[in-house]
DRENFI-584711 format. One line per 8 residues: their letters; for each residue x, y, z of N, C-alpha, C, CB. Coordinates in pm, whole numbers. Glycine has a CB too. Layout:
<rs>
A) X,Y,Z,X,Y,Z,X,Y,Z,X,Y,Z; ...
</rs>
This chain:
<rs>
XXXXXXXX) 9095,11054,11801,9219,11023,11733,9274,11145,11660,9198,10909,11637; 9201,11252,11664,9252,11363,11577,9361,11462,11684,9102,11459,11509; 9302,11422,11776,9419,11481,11890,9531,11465,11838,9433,11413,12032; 9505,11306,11857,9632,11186,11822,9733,11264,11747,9581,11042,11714; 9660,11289,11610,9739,11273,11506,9795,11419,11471,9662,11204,11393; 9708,11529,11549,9774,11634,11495,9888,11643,11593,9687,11761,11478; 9886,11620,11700,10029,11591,11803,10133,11535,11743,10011,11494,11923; 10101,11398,11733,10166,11332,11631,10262,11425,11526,10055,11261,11558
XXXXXXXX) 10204,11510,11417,10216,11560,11277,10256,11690,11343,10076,11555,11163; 10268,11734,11471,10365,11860,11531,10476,11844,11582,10317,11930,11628; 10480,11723,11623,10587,11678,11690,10702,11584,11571,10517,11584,11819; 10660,11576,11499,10725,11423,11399,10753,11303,11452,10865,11438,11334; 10645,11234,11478,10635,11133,11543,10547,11024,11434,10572,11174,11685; 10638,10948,11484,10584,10807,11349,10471,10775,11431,10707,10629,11312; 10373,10732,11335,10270,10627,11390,10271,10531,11280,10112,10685,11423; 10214,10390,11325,10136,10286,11284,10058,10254,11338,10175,10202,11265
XXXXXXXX) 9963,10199,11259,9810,10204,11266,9790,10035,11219,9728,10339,11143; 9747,9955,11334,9726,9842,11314,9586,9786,11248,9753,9799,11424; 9529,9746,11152,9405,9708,11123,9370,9576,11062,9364,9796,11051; 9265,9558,11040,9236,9437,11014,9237,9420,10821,9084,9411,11099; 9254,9305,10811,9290,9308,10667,9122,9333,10611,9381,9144,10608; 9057,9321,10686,8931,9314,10672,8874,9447,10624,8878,9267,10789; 8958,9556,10708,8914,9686,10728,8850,9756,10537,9076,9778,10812; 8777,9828,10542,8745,9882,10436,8900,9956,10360,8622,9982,10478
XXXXXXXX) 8910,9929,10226,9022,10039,10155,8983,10151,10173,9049,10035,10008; 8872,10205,10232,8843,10362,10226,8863,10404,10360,8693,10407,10175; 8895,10320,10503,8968,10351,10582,9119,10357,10588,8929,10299,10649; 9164,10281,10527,9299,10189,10492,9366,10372,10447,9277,10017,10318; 9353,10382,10376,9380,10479,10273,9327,10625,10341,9299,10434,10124; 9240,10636,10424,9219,10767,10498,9327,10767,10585,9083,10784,10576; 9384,10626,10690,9486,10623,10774,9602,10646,10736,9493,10530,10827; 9662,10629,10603,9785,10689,10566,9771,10787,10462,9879,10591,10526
XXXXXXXX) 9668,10857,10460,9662,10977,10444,9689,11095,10543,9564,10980,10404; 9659,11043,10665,9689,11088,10780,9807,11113,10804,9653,11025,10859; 9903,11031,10759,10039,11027,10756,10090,10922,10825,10093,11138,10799; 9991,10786,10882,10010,10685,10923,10097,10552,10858,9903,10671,10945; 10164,10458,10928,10218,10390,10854,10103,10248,10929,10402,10402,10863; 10031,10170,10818,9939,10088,10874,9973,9960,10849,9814,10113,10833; 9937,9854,10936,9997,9710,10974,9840,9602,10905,10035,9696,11203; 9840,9583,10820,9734,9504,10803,9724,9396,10861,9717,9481,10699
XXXXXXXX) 9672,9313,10933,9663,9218,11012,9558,9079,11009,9649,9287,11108; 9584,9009,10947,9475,8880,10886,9405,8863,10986,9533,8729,10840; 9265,8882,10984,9154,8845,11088,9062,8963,11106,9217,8805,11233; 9061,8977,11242,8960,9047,11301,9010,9164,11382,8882,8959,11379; 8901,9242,11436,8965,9380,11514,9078,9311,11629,8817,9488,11613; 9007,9204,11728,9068,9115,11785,9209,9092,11795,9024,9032,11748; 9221,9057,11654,9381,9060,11590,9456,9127,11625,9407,9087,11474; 9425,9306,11539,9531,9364,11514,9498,9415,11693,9542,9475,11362
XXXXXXXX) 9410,9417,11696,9432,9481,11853,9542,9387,11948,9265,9480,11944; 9561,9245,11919,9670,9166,11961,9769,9246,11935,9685,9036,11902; 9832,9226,11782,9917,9247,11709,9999,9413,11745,9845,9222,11576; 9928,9496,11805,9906,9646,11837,10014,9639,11940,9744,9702,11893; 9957,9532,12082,9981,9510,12208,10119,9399,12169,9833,9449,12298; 10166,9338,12064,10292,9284,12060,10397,9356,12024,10295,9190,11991; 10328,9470,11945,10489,9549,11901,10503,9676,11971,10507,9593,11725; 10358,9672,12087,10394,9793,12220,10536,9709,12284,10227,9811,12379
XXXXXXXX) 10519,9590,12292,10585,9510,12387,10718,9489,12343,10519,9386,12411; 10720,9455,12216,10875,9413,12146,10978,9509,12073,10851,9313,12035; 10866,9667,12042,10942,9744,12050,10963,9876,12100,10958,9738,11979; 10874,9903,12177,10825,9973,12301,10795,10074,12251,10907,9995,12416; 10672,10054,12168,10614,10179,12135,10484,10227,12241,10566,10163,11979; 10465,10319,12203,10324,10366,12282,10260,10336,12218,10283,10491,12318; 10133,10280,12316,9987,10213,12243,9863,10287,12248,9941,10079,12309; 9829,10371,12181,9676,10456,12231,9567,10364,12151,9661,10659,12166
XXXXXXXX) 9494,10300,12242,9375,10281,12245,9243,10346,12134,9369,10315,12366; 9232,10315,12057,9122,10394,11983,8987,10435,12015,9100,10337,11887; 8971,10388,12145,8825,10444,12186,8811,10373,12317,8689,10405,12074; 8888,10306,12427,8898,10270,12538,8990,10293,12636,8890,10183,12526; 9007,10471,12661,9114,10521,12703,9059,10647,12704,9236,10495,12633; 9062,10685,12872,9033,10826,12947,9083,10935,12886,9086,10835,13082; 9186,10964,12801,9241,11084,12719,9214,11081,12581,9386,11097,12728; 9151,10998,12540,9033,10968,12397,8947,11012,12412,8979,10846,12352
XXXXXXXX) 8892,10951,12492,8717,10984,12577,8712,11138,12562,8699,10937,12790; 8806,11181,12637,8784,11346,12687,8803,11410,12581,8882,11412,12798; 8908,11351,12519,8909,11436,12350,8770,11416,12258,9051,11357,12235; 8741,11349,12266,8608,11297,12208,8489,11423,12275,8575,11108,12272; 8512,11451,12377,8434,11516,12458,8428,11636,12416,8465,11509,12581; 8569,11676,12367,8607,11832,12333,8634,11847,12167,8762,11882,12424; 8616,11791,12088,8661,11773,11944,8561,11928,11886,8604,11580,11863; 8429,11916,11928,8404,12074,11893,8422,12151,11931,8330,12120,11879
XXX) 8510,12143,12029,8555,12304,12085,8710,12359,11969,8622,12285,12311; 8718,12225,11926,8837,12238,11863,8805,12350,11734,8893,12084,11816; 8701,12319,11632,8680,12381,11526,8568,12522,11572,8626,12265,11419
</rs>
């Protein structure tokens, strides 16, 4: 996700970050530190991962996957080549 976000933060590109209301405040608060705008979502990962996939749909945003998606993976793969 750091790909993500520094692309993101070069380009000026909004994100939101869907999570569970559940999620820890010490993630909550790392994600819009990031510069994320985050969707709290009553329930479970389940949820917002619904909730993610309704407002890809209703307002056609792009949806990246947080860890089930071939250009994650590979970034994941390469994150120390980065530093």
């Amino acid at each position: 996700m750091l790909r993500v976000w520094r692309l993101r933060q070069k380009n000026g590109i909004k994100s939101l970050i869907c999570l569970p209301d559940t999620a820890p405040i010490s993630k909550v608060e790392a994600t819009k530190r990031f510069g994320a705008d985050v969707c709290l979502v009553e329930g479970c990962y389940d949820d917002a991962y619904r909730k993610a996939l309704e407002l890809k749909e209703s307002k056609g945003y792009t949806f990246v996957h947080p860890f089930d998606d071939e250009n994650v993976i590979a970034g994941q793969g390469t994150i120390a080549l980065e530093y």
